[in-house]
C-alpha positions in Angstrom: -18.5 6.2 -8.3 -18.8 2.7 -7.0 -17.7 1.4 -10.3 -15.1 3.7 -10.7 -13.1 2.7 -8.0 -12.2 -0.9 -9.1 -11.7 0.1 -12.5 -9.3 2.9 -11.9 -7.5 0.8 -9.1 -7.5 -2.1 -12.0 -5.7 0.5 -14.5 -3.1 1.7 -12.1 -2.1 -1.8 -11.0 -1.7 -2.6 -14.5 0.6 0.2 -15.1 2.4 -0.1 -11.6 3.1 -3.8 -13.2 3.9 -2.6 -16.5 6.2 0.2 -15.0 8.2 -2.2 -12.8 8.7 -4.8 -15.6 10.2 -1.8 -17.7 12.6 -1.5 -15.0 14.0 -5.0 -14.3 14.5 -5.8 -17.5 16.4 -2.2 -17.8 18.6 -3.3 -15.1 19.1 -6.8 -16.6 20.3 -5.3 -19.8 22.6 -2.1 -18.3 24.0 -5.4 -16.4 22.9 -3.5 -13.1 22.5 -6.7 -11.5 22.5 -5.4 -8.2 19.5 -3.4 -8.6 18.0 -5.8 -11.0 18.1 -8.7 -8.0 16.9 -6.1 -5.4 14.4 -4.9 -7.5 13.0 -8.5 -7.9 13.6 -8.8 -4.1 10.6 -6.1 -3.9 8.2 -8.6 -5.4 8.4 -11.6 -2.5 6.7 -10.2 0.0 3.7 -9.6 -2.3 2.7 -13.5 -2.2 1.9 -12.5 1.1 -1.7 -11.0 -0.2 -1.8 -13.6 -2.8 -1.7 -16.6 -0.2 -4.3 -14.2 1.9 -6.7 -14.1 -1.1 -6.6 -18.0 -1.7 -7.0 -18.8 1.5 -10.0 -16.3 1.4 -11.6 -17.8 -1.5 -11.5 -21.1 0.1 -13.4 -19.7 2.9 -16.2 -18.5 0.8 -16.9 -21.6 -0.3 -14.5 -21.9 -3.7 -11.8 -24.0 -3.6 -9.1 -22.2 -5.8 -8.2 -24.7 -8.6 -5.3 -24.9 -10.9 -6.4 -21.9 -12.9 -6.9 -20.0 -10.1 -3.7 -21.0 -8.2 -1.2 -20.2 -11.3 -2.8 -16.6 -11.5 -2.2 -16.1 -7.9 1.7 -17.4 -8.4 1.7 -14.9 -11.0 0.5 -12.6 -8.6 -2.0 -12.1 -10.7 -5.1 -13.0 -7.9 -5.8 -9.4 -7.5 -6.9 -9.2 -11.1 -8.8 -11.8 -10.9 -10.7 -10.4 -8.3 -11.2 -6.6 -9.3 -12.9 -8.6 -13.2 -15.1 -10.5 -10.1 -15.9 -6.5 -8.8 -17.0 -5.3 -12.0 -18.8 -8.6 -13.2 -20.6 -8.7 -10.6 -21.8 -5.0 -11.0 -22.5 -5.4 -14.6 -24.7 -8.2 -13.9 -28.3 -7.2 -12.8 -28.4 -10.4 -10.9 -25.7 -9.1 -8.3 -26.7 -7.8 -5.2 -25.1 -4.7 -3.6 -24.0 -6.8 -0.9 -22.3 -8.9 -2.7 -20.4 -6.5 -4.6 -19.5 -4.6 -1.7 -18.1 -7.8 0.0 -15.8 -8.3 -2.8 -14.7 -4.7 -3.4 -14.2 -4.6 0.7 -12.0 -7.9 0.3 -9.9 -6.7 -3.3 -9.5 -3.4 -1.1 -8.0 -4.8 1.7 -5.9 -7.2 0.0 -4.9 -4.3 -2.3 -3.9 -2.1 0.4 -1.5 -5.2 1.8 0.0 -5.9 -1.5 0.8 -2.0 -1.8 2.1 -2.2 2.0 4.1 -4.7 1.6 5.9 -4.7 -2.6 4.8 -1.7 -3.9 6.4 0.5 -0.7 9.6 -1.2 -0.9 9.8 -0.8 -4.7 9.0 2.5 -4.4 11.6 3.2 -1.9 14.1 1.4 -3.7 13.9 3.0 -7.5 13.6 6.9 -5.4 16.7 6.0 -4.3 17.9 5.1 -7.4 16.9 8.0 -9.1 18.3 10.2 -6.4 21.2 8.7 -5.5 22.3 6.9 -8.3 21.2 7.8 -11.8 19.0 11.3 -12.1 18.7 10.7 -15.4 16.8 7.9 -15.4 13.6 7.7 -16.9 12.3 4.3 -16.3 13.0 4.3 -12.7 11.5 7.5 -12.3 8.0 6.5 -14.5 8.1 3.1 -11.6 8.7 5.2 -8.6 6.0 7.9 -9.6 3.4 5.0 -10.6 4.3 2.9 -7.6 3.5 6.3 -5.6 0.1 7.1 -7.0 -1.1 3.0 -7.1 0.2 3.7 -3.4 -1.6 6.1 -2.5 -4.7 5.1 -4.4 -4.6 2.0 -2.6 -5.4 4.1 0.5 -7.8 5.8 -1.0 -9.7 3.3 -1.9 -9.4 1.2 0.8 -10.6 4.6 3.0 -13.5 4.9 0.3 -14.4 0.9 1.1 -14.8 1.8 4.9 -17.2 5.3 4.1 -19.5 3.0 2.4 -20.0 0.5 5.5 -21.0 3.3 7.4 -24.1 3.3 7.9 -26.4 6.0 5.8 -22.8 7.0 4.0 -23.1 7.2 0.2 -20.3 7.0 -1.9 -18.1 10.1 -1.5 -18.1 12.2 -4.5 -15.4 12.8 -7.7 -13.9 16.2 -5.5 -13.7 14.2 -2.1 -11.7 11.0 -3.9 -9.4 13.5 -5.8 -8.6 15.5 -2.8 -7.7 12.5 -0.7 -5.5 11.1 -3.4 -3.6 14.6 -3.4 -3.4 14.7 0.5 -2.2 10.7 0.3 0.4 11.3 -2.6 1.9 14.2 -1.0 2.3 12.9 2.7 3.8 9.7 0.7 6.2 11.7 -1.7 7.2 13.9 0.8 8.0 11.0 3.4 10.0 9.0 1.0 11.7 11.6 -0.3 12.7 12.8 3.0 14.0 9.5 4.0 15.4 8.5 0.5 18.0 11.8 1.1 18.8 11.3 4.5 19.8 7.4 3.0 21.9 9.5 0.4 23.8 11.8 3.0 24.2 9.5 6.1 23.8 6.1 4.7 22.8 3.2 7.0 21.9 6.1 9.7 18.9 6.3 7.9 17.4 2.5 9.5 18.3 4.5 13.3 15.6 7.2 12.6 13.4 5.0 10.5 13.4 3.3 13.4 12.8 5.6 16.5 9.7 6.5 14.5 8.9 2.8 14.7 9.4 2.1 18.2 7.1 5.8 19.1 4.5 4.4 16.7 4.6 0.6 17.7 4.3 1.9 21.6 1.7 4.2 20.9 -0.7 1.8 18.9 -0.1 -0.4 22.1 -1.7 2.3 24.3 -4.5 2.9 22.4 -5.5 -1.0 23.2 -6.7 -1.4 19.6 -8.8 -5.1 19.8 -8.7 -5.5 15.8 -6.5 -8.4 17.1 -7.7 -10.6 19.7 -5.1 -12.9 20.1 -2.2 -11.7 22.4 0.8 -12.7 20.3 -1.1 -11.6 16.9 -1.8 -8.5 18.9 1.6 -7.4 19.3 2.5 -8.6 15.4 -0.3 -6.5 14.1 1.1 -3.5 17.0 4.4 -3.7 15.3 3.5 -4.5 11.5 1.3 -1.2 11.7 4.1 0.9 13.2 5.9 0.1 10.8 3.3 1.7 8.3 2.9 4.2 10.4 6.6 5.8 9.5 5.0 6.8 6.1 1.7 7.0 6.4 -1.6 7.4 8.7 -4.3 4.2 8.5 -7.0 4.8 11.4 -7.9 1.6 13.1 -10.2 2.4 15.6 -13.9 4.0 14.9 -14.7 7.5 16.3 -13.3 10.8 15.4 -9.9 10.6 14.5 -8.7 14.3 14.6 -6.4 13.6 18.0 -4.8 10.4 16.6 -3.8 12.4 13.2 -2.6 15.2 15.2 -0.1 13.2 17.2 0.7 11.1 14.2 1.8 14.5 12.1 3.8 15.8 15.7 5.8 13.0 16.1 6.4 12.6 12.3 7.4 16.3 12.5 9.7 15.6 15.2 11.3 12.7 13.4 12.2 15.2 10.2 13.6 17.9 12.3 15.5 15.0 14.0 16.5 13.8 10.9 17.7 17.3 10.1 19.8 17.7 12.9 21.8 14.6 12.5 
């Protein structure tokens, strides 16, 4: 399964790509060029995880050189990095260490680049498709592939940290599937949610978006999570995370996590029903 996970994750980033190409350049030539420059606006924040992985290769001892530095301003790094995964466990020479230190980086790095372009991109074509042409095809095939490479991207990431556990194997086909179910319907149903209530009430839609952001942010404070040591990065990482947390649950502490779930699916509850009554 360990070699399953970087291939599949490779295929669905290709066809989250492929899918989000279709639509700019369907934009461009319905001369939609608001969506088309939003759309595009999407992609920026995703040289975020491509600075991230240069700086990381430089830290393991390979200084990124041209090569290697247009493929990342392609934002193309990640790729470069899953061919690393599954190189390295083709070759007999590779130790499961090492592999599992690469798929642990590509997995993190994954789940940032998803956070931070393919959420927004989502959001953005679901709105689209809601709001402003139902008939779309193209921006529906993006939105539903940006949705599953979404939610895969947690999965995997969540499959990375099973196998650092110690005397954890690698969960089986069933396990994986049902995860990417739960993650894909918490996800569609959240952004659906919030894509209509943008529909009905407009700009209200950035008030309840963030409530749940301020509840979240407050209550990652409380739980004194120390993934952060510096005081200042603390309260970034605090606030970056609550922001994640208005669509979706990442546990960032060890131990049992049934509580933290349960209070995450209350107050998301409560946001919907306040959602609702606006």
């Amino acid at each position: 399964m360990r070699g399953a996970v970087p291939r599949l994750s490779l295929a669905l980033l290709a066809a989250e790509s492929g899918a989000r190409l279709c639509a700019i350049i369907h934009y461009l030539v319905r001369g939609q060029l608001g969506w088309f420059g939003l759309t595009i606006a999407c992609l920026v924040p995703g040289y975020a995880a491509q600075l991230l992985s240069i700086l990381w290769f430089r830290a393991d001892g390979r200084p990124p050189g041209c090569w290697l530095l247009a493929l990342h301003l392609l934002q193309l790094g990640l790729w470069k990095r899953y061919w690393d995964v599954l190189r390295a466990a083709a070759e007999m020479g590779g130790g499961a260490g090492e592999v599992l230190a690469q798929l642990g980086d590509v997995c993190v790095l994954r789940l940032l680049e998803a956070l931070l372009q393919t959420l927004p991109h989502l959001l953005l074509q679901a709105y689209v498709v809601v709001a402003v042409d139902p008939a779309g095809f193209i921006p529906g095939v993006s939105a539903g592939l940006s949705l599953l490479s979404l939610a895969w991207a947690l999965v995997s990431y969540s499959h990375f940290t099973s196998l650092l556990k110690p005397g954890h194997l690698s969960p089986p086909a069933a396990v994986i599937l049902c995860l990417l179910l739960w993650r894909t319907g918490m996800l569609g149903t959240r952004v659906l949610a919030l894509v209509l209530f943008a529909r009905l009430y407009s700009f209200w839609v950035f008030a309840v978006a963030g409530v749940h952001w301020l509840l979240m942010s407050f209550w990652l404070v409380a739980q004194q999570t120390d993934i952060v040591a510096q005081p200042c990065r603390w309260r970034l990482f605090n606030c970056l995370l609550g922001a994640v947390y208005i669509f979706c649950y990442i546990n960032v502490r060890p131990g049992p996590s049934k509580t933290r779930v349960a209070i995450f699916y209350a107050v998301s509850t409560w946001n919907v029903l306040y959602s609702a009554w606006m």
